[in-house]
N, C-alpha and C positions, 0 to 999 in steps of 0.2 A: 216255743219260747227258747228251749236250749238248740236251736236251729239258728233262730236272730241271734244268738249269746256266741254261738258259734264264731257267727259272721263279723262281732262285735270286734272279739277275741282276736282276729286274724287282720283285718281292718288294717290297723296299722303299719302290720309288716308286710302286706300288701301293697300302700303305700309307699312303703319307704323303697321295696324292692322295684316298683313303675316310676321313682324316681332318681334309682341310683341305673334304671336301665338310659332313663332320659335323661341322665347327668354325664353319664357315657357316653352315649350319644353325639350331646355337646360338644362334650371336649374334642371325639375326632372329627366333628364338623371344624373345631375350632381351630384344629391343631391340622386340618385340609386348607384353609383359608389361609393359616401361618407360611403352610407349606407355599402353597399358589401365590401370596404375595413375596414370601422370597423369591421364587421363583420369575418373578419379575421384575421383582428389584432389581436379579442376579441378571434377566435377560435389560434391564435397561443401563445397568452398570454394562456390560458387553456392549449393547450398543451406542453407547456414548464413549468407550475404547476404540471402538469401530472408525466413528465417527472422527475422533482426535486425532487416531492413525492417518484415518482420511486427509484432514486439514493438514497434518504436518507432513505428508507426503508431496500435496500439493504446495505448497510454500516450500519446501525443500524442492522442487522440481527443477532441474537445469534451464527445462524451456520458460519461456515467458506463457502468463495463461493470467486470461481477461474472462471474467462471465456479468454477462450485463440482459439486463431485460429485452421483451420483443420491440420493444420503443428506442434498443439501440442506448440506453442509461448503462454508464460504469455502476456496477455494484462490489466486485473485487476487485484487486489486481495480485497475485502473490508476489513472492520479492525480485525474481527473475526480469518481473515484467516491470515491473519498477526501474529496475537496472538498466534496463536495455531502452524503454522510453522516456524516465525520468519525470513520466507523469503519478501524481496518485492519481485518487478514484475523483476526487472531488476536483482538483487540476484538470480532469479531462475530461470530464461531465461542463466546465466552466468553458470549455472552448467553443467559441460557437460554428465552427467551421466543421459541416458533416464531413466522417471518414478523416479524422485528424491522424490516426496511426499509418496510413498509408500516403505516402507518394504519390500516385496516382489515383483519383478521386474515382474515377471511374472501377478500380477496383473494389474501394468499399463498396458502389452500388451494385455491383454485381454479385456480390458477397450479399448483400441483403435480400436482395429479389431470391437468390437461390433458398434462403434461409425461410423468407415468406411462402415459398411455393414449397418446401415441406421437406428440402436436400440441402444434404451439408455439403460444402465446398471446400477444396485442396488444391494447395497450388504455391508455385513460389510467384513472388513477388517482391517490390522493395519497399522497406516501410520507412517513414520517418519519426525521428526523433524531437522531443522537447527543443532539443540545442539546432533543428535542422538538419541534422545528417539523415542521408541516406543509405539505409544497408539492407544487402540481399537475404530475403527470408521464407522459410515455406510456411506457410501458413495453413490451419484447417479450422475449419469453425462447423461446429454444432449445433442441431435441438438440442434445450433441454428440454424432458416432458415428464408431466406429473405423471401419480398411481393410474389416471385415467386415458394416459398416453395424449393429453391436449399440451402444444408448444409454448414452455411458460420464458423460455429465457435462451441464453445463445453463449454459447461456452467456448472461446474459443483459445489457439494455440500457436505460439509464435518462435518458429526455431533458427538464428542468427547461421546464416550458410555461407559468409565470406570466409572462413575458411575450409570450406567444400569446396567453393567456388575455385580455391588458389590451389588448391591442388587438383583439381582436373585441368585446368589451364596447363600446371606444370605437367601433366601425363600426357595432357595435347603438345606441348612445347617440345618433350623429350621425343615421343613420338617424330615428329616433323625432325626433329635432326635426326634421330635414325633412319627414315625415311630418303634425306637429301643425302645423306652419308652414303649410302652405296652408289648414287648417282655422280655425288657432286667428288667424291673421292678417286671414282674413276676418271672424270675429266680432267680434273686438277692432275695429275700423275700424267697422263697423256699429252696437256698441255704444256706442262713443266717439261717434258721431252723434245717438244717443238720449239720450248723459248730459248733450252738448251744448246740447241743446234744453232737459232738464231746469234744469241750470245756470241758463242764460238766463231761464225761467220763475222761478225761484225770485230771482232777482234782480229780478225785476219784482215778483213779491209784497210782497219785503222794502221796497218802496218804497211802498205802498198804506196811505195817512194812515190812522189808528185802528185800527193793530194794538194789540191783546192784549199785554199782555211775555207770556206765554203761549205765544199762540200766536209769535210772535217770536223767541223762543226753542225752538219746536221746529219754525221754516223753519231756523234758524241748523243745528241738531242735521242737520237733513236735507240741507243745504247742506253739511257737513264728512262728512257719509256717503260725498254724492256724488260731491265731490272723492278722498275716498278711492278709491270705485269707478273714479274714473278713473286715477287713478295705476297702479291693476292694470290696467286695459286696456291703458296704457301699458306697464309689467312684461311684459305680457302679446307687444307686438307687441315688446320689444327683444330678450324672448326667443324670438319665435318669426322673425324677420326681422332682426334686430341693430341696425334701424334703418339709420343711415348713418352712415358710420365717417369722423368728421373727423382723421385723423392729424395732428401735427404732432412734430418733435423736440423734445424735454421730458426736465426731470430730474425723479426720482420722489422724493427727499427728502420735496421739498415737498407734493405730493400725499399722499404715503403719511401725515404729522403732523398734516395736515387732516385727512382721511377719516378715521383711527383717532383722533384728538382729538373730531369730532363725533359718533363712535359711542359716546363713554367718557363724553360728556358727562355722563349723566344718572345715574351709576354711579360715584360717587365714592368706593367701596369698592375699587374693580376698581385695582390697579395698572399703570402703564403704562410699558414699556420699550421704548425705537424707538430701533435702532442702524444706522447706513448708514454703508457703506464712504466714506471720502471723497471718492476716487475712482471712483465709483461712475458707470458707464456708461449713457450716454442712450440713451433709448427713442423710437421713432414710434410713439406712439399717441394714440388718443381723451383726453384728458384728464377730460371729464363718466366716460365710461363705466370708465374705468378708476376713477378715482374711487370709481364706484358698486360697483365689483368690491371694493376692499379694505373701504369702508363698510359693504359685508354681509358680508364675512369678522369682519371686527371686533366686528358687533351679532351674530352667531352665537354667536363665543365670551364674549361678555358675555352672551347669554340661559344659555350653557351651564356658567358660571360661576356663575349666579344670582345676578349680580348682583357679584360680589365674588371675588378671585384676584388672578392675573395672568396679565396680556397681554406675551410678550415675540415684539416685530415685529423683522425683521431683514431689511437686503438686501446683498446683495454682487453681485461681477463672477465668472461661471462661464465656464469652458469644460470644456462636456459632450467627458468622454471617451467615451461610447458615446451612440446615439442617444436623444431620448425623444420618440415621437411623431413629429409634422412637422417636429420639429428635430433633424436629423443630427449624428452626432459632430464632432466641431473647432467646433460651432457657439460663439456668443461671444452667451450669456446673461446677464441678469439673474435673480435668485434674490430670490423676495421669499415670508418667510416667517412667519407668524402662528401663535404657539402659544399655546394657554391650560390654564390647569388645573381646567377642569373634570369634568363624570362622563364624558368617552371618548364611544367611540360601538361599537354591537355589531358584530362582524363580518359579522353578515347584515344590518344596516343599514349598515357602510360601502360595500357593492357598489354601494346602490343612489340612493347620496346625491344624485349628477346628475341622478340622473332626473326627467321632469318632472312634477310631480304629488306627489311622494311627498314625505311627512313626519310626523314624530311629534310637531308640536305642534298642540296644541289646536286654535287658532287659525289654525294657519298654509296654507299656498297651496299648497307644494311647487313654488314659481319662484322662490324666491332662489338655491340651487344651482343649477336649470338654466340661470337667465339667466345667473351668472356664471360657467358652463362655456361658454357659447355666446359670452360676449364676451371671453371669455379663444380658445379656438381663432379667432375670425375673427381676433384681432390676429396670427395665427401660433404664441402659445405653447404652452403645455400646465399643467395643474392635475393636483395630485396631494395626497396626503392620508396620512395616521397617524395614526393614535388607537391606545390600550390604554383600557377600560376603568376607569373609577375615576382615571386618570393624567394624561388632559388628550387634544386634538389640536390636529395641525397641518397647516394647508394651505401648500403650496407652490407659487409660480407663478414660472414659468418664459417668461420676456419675452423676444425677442429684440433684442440691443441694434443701435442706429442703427449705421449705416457712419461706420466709420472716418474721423475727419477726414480725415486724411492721400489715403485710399483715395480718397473720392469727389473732390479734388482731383484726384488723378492719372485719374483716371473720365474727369472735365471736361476735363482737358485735350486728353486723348486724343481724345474725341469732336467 
């Protein structure tokens, strides 16, 4: 009896102590499960950081980038790709013309086949726009695949390379006059020696008492040949060696009303507009050669006029927001620009205008473009061009202007 009384006695702090060990218990059961759901809270708040980083990296991306289903369905486009095709997702889901981003249709399908049989495809090509243009692009397109590694969608990457494009042209271009230059510099020099002599002789003819008007008249004929021929040998070494480059600071007003005055001279069909900014920023340069640069811009578009149009010449003060050429962005340009209306020029001859040799007139040499590509880059600027067909073209040149009054005082002083 006092054994059960015992047990009686004890009973309840018994109790209480197997429910304060299981109330403990609890709690860090409870206070493990707090834990592990932060903890995943924490791990999905990170992965939804992840994720937005993700998204805003892709939408911020320079290239253009399309992901669309195995069925070839637009499902994004980020803003790039917008930009550059002008389509959204739902615009080019509505086209019903397979391979609408590409030019050549054959290209999408080969881009698909490669995609279906389980490899991703790289390559340039040219795509087309909303508006129909065409411009050169490298393209790569991918699987996507789920946790299972099965191909659920196709991601692809679109990088605009027309200006890659223009400057390998131009390193091919420069190239090729360095190349002709030790050729074409030696002959020109050696030939110029032989016209020289000829000249000479033919001035001694023309003095020999009891000429012929006859024959007098075809020393004279042969005498204006030979000057001609000389003038190319010359043509000949300022495009292939530049000559030498007498810089000085100079305003182009005056230059530019000369040179395109004495190319319009004989063309009194041709109208002629020449606008410069007032304040229009001085340049270091050659003054002959520059000269001779807008004089054959000007007789270009008066032959390509035939004779009759208009000429409208313009320059202002630039600064280039983005580079072009050896002239970095902020740079502080002059813009001098010659347009005319006449027949355009084809787009498989605009590629190859600067080159040297090459031309579609009858007559012609194919060194008036190259020379004034050659004396336009040694002064530092850059030439550039547009034509349409039937519309007219326009060259543009891109001069670097003189330093700052201001600057090169504070220069001098410093120094």
């Amino acid at each position: 009896m006092n054994g059960f009384m015992t047990v009686l006695l004890f009973l309840p702090w018994f109790l209480l102590a197997a429910g304060l060990g299981l109330g403990l218990r609890l709690r860090r059961r409870h206070e493990a499960v707090v834990r592990a759901q932060e903890g995943v809270a924490a791990e999905l708040r990170r992965t939804e950081q992840t994720l937005l980083r993700i998204s805003q990296a892709v939408e911020s991306a320079s290239e253009a980038i399309g992901i669309g289903d195995m069925e070839s369905t637009s499902l994004y486009h980020n803003r790039a790709h917008q930009a550059l095709f002008g389509y959204s997702v739902d615009e080019l889901n509505a086209v019903e013309t397979p391979g609408a981003l590409f030019a050549d249709p054959a290209t999408a399908q080969e881009i698909h086949r490669s995609i279906r049989a389980g490899r991703s495809w790289a390559g340039e090509t040219e795509v087309k726009t909303k508006d129909g243009r065409r411009i050169p692009a490298f393209v790569r397109a991918d699987i996507i695949r789920d946790i299972a590694g099965r191909p659920v969608g196709i991601f692809g990457v679109f990088r605009d390379i027309t200006e890659d494009r223009r400057r390998a042209e131009e390193r091919e271009r420069m190239a090729k006059l360095e190349s002709l230059g030790l050729l074409a510099g030696g002959i020109a020099h050696d030939f110029n020696n032989i016209l020289t002599v000829i000249i000479g002789q033919l001035s001694l003819a023309q003095t020999e008492p009891g000429l012929s008007p006859v024959l007098d008249l075809r020393l004279e004929s042969i005498e204006k040949a030979t000057w001609r021929a000389r003038g190319l040998t010359q043509q000949l070494l300022t495009f292939a060696r530049g000559g030498l480059l007498t810089k000085q600071r100079m305003a182009l007003p005056g230059i530019i009303r000369e040179s395109v005055g004495l190319a319009v001279m004989e063309a009194p069909a041709v109208h002629v507009a020449v606008v410069t900014a007032p304040d229009l920023w001085e340049v270091e340069a050659d003054a002959s050669q520059l000269g001779q640069v807008i004089n054959n811009l000007a007789l270009n578009a008066v032959q390509a006029m035939d004779q009759q149009g208009t000429l409208q010449v313009t320059a202002r003060n630039l600064l280039l927001a983005e580079g072009r050429g050896a002239l970095p962005a902020g740079s502080r340009v002059v813009q001098v620009s010659l347009a005319d209306t006449g027949s355009g020029i084809s787009p498989e001859n605009l590629r190859k205008i600067f080159d040297p040799f090459f031309t579609t007139k009858a007559t012609g040499t194919g060194l008036g473009l190259a020379t004034v590509y050659a004396i336009v880059t040694r002064h530092g600027g850059r030439m550039e061009v547009e034509s349409t067909v039937g519309r007219g073209t326009t060259f543009h040149l891109y001069l670097p202007a003189a330093e700052e009054a201001g600057a090169a005082e504070a220069l001098a002083r410093a120094l």
